[in-house]
ROVEX-755760 format. One record per atom (N, C-alpha, C): x negated, y, z. Coordinates in pm, whole numbers, plus 50000, padded with zeros to 5 digits. Example, Ala and Ser with C-alpha at 12.3 -4.5 7.8 and 13.67 -1.06 7.14 Angstrom:
486814943150780 487704955050780 486804967050780 487154977550708 486334989450714 487105000350787 
***
This chain:
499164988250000 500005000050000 499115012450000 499435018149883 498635032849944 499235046949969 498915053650020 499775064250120 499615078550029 500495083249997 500455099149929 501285105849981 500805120849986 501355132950051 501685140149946 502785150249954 503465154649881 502715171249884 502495181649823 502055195249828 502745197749928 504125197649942 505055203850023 505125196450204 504705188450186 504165178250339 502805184750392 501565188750313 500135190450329 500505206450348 501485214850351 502075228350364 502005228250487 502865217850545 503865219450633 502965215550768 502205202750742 501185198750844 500255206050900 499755214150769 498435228250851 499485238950902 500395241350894 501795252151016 502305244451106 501705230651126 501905224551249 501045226351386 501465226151492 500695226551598 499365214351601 498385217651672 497135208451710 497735197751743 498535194851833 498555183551880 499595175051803 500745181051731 501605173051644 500325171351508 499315179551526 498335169151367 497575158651408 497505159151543 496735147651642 497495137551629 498775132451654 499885124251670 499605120051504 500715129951416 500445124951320 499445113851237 498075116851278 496805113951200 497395101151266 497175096451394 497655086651495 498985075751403 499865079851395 501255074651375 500725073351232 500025077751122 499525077051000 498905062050982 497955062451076 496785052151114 497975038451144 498995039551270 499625029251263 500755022751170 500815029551080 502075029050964 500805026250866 499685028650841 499275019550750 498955006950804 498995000950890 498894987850933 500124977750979 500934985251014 502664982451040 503374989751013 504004992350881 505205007950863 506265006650942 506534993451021 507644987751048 507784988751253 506004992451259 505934993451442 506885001151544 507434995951650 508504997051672 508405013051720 507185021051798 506355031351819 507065038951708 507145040151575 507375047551460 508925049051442 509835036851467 511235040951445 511325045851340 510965032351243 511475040551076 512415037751043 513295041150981 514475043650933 514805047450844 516355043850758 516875050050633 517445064150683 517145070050543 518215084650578 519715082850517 520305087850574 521665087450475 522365105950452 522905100350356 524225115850310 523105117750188 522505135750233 522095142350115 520295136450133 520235131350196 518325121750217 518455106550184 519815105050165 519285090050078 518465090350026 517385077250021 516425073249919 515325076449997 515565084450134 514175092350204 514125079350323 513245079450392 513565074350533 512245080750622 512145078150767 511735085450882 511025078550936 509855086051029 509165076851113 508935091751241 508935086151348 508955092951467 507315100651453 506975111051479 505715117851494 505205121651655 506215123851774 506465129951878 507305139851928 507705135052058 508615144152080 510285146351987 510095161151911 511005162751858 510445160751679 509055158151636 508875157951534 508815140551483 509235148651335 509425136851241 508985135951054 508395122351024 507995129650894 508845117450786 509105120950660 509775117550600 508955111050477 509445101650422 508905096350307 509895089850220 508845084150110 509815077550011 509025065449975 509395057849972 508975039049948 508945039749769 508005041449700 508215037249550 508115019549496 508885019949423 508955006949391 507414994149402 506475005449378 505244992949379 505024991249516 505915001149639 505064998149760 504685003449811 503965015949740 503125027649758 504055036649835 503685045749950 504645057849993 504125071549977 504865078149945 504625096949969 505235102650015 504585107450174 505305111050248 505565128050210 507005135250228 507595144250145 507095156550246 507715151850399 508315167950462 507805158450622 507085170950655 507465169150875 507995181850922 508355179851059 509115192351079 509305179451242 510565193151303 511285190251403 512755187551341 513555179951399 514905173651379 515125187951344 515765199551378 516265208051358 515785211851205 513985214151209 513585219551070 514295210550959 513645199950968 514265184950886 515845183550841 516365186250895 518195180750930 519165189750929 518825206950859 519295213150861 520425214050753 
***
């Protein structure tokens, strides 16, 4: 599996706080070895994020991706539930 970031994700991560890029790098590291670890809480999106799904970052943050057919993911957007889910 290999992991791609979206322009609009690599935006959003350097206007993130120190310690949510700490986590991240972290939760990155364990989703390439288990996307599925129970720590991450990934999930489908539904309504207008179908096709997206979620993995827990901390706290209130969360980052979003998309599964392409070979396997490969690119993750889109992080944020807080509020930024995300608006």
């Amino acid at each position: 599996m290999q992991i791609g970031y979206s322009e609009n994700f690599l935006k959003q991560q350097e206007k993130a706080l120190e310690h949510v890029r700490i986590l991240l790098k972290e939760r990155i590291r364990i989703f390439s070895r288990d996307k599925f670890d129970g720590v991450l809480n990934n999930h489908k999106l539904m309504g207008k994020m179908k096709g997206l799904r979620s993995i827990n970052i901390g706290g209130d943050w969360h980052a979003l991706f998309v599964e392409l057919s070979s396997g490969d993911v690119i993750f889109k957007a992080i944020g807080t539930h509020s930024q995300l889910y608006k």
